[in-house]
C-alpha positions in Angstrom: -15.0 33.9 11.9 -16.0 32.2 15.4 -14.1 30.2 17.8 -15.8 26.8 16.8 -14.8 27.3 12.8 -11.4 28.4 13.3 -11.2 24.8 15.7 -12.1 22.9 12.8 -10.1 24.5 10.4 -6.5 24.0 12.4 -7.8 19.8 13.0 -8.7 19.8 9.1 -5.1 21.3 8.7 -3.4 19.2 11.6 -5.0 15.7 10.5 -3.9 16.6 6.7 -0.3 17.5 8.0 0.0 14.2 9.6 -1.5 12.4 6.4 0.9 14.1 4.0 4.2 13.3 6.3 2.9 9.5 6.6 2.6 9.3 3.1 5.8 10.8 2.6 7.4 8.5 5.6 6.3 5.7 3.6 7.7 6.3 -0.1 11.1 6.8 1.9 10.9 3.6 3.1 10.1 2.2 -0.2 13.1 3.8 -1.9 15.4 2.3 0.9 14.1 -1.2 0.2 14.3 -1.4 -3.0 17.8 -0.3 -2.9 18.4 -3.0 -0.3 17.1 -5.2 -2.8 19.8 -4.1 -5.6 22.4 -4.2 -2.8 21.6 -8.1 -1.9 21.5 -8.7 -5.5 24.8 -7.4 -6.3 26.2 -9.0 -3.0 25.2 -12.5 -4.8 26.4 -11.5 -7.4 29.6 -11.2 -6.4 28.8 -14.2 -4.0 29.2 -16.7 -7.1 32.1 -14.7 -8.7 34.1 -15.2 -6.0 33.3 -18.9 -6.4 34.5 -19.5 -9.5 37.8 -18.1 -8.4 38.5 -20.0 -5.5 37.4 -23.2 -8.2 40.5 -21.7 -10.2 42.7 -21.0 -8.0 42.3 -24.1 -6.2 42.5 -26.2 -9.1 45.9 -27.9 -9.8 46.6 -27.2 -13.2 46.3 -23.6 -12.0 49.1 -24.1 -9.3 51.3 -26.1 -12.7 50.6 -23.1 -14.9 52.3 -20.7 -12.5 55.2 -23.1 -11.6 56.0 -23.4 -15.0 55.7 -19.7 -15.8 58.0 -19.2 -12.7 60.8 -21.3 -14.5 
């Protein structure tokens, strides 16, 4: 083998390297968002739940319910 075909041989193998771990960089990132996506979802999620029970524990027949039950 000369000089000039082992040159192009390591560049063909460098530049594929460096194609392969973008790729690979890249689904990564994908995986991460989507779970961020699940995440905000769920966060919502428990956004409105928490809602609703400030509505019921605010409300006054709750407050009446647990005087009574007190007595």
């Amino acid at each position: 083998m000369d000089v000039f075909t082992m040159v192009v041989i390591i560049v063909v193998v460098s530049v594929g390297a460096g194609v392969i771990n973008n790729y690979l960089k890249t689904q990564q990132k994908n995986r991460q968002s989507d779970g961020h996506a699940e995440l905000e979802q769920q966060v919502a999620d428990l956004q409105a739940r928490v809602e609703v029970l400030e509505k019921i524990v605010t409300d006054d027949k709750y407050q009446l319910n647990k005087e009574l039950n007190a007595l």
